[in-house]
N, C-alpha and C positions, 0 to 999 in steps of 0.2 A: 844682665845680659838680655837684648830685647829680642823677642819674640819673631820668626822668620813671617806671620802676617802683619808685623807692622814695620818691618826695613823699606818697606818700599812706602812713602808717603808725601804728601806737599811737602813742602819748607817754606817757612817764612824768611826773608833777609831783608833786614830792615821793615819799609812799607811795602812790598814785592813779596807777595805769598806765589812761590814757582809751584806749577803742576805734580813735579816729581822731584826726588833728591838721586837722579842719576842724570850725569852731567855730559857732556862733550868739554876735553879741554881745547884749548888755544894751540893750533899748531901753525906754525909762518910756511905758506907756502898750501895748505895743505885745509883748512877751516874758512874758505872763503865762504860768501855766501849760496851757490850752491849749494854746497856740501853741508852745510849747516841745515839747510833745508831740508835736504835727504835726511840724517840724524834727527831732526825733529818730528819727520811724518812717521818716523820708525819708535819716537817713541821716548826721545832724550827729554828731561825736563827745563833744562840751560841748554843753549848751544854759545860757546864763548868762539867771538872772533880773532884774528889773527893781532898780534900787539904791534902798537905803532910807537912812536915816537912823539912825545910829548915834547917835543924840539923843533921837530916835521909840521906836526899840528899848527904850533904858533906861524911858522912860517909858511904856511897854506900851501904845503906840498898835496901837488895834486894827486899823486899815487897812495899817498897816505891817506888823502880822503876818499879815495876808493875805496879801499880798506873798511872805512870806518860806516859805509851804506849798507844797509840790511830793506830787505823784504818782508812784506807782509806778514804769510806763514812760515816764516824761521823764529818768530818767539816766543818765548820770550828771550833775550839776547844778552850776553854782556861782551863789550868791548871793552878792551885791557892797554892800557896804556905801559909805558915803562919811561923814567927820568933819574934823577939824583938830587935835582933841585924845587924845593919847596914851591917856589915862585912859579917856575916854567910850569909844573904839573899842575899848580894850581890856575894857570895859565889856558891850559890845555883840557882842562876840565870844562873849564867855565865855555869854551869854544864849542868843543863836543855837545856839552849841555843846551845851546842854541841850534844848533844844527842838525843834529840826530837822532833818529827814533832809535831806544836800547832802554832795558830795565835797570841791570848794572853795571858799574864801571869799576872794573878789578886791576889792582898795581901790579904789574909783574916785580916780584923780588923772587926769581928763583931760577931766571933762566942763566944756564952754565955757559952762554958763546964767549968766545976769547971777547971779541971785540965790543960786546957787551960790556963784559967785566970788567975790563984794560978801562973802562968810561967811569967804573963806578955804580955802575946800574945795572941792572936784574941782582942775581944772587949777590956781586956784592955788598950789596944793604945790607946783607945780614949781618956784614960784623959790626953795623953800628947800630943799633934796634932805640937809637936816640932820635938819631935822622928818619929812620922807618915812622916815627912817632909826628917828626915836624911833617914829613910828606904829607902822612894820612890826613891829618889837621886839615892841611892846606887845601887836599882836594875836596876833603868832606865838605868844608867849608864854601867851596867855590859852584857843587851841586847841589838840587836837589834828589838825586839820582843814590839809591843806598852806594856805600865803596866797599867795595871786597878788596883780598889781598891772596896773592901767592906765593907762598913760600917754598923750601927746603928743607931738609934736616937740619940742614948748615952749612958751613960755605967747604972746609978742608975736609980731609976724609978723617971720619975716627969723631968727629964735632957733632954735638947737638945741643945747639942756637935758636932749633923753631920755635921754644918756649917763648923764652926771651922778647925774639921778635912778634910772633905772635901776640902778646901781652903789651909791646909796647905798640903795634896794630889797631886792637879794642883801645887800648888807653887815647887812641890819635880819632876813634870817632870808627871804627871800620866795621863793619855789620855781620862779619863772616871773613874766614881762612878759608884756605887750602892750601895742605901740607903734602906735596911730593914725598916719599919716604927714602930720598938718595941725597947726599951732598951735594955742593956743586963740582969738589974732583970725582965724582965715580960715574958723574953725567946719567947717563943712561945701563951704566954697567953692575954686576951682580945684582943680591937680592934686594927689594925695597923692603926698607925697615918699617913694617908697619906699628910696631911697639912706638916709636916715637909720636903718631901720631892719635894713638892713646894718652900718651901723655900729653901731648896738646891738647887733645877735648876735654881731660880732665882739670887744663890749668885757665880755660881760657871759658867767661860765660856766653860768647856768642858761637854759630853753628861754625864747626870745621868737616872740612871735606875729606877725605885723603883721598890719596891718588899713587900709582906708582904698583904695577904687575898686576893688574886687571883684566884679564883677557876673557875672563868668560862670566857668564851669569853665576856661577859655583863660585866664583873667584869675588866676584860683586857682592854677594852674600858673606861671607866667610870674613870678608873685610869692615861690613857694618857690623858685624857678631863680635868678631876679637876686637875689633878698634872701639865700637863705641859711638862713629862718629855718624856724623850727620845726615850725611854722602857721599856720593860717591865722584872720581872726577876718570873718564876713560877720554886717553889720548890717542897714545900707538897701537892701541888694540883695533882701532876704529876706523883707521887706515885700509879702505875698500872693502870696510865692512859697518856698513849703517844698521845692518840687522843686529848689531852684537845689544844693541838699547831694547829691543823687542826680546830679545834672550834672555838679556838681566831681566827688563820687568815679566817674561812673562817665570824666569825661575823666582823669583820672587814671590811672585802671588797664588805661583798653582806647583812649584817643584819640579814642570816638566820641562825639559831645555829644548826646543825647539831645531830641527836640522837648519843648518845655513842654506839658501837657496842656491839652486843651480840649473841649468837649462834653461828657460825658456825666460824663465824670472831673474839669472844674473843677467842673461842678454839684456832685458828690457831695461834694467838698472842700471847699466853700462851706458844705454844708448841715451836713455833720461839724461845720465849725469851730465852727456857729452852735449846734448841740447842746452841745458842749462847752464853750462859753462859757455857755450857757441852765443846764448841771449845773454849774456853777462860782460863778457869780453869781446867777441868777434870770433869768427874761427879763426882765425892766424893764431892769436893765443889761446882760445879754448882747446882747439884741439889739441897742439901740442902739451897743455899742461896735462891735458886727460891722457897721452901717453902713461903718465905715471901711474896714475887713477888707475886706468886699465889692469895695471904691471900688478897694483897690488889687489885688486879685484881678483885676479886669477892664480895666486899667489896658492900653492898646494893644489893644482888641480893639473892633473896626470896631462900635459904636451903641452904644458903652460909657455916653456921655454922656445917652443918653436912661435905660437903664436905672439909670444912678445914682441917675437923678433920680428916680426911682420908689425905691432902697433908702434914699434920704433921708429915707424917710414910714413907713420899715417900723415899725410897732409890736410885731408878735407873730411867733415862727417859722412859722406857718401861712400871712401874706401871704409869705414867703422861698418857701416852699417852693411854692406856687401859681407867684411868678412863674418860680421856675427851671422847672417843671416847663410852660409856657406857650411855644406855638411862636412866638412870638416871642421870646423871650428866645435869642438867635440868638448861641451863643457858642462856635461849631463852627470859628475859627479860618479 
């Protein structure tokens, strides 16, 4: 059982020694590079971008190569591809590999979408931890970039397959896991089995992550204690809240959990975000995508529902920045 002053430390993966072993994961929609930014100034030690399509890649889809640019201060970074085929990923590697600056390049095998899986790709790779083996090979081979991999418990509910795939992951050249503790049928539903991912660290000799009901520093700790593992990976916890990386590290190293900001300091965060999304995209889409941002930024704070409803209509950063700046906009916690 290791000791609560040493949970929180570098990690090596591969040639790639990361700052810290608490992560930001991959979310579509939701991890672009703004946001990533924010998580990293707060304190995340990966911040992973959102997964493309090793299909997209080859065919130089341009919205996919938006995806795959990063900034200065968001790293160290990894970008995450997802395929089914040896060739194409290793295709797609090799592409990436010329083109953009990132530390790692991690396979999704664990995302649960219909239309994912209906292809063969994300979670279900796990049922063939054969193929999971040719992939890895193939990318490893195609970078110089270490390759991480994502997993599952397993693919059906009542399954656990992480081992397995895990194992045949390291065996394909992979540098590091991360093990969700859900199947792919329970998606996002009941508790995450963190005991599986115990057993993963203890079958597998490269670093594994877990991931799956993280929401708080307590919660961050508690999980490197029982599990064992390496690090930590926070997803939906992180969702308009970039402070939760500063809570972990700071429950980590001193035991005191930090209040989540409010007033003066969610204002200012909100309106950063919505800049940084406005120099990224334009405001036509930045704005609107920070509607959500907004929604979950304020997410438990007493008239939250009224003011949504007004960031539901926002069209330009100038009505944002009116109503935060409007005594009404009443977010003093």
């Amino acid at each position: 059982m290791m000791t609560e002053q040493c949970l929180l430390r570098p990690l090596s993966v591969g040639a790639v020694t990361l700052p810290n072993n608490i992560f930001l994961g991959p979310m579509a929609g939701v991890t672009d590079s703004p946001y990533r930014l924010l998580c990293r100034e707060q304190g995340a030690g990966l911040v992973c971008g959102e997964m493309v399509s090793a299909k997209a890649v080859t065919y130089h889809n341009k919205n996919t190569a938006a995806l795959c640019l990063t900034t200065p201060g968001e790293h160290p970074v990894s970008l995450q591809i997802f395929g089914s085929e040896p060739g194409v990923m290793a295709q797609a590697a090799a592409m990436i590999e010329e083109q953009y600056d990132y530390e790692l390049l991690d396979i999704n095998m664990g995302c649960p979408v219909p239309k994912i899986v209906k292809n063969g790709e994300g979670s279900a790779l796990m049922r063939d931890p054969k193929r999971i083996e040719r992939i890895v090979d193939a990318v490893v081979q195609a970078t110089r970039r270490p390759v991480t991999v994502k997993l599952r418990k397993g693919f059906a509910r009542g399954e656990f397959s992480a081992i397995p795939c895990a194992q045949a992951a390291e065996a394909g050249g992979a540098s590091m896991v991360t093990v969700h503790g859900r199947t792919r049928e329970e998606y996002y539903s009941g508790t995450a089995d963190w005991h599986c991912i115990r057993e993963v660290r203890q079958a597998v000799r490269i670093p594994v992550i877990g991931s799956g009901d993280v929401r708080s520093g307590a919660d961050a700790a508690r999980m490197l204690s029982e599990t064992g593992c390496d690090g930590v990976m926070i997803a939906r916890a992180a969702e308009g809240n970039p402070w939760i990386f500063a809570e972990v590290i700071a429950c980590l190293t001193t035991g005191n959990i930090p209040s989540r900001p409010s007033g003066p300091a969610l204002r200012e965060m909100i309106l950063r975000h919505a800049r940084l999304l406005i120099e990224a995209k334009g405001e036509f889409t930045g704005i609107r995508e920070m509607r959500r941002h907004a929604a979950w930024y304020l997410k438990g704070i007493p008239g939250a529902a009224r003011i949504r409803d007004r960031l539901s209509q926002m069209e330009h950063y100038e009505e944002l920045e009116a109503l935060c700046q409007n005594k009404n906009f009443d977010i003093d916690g």
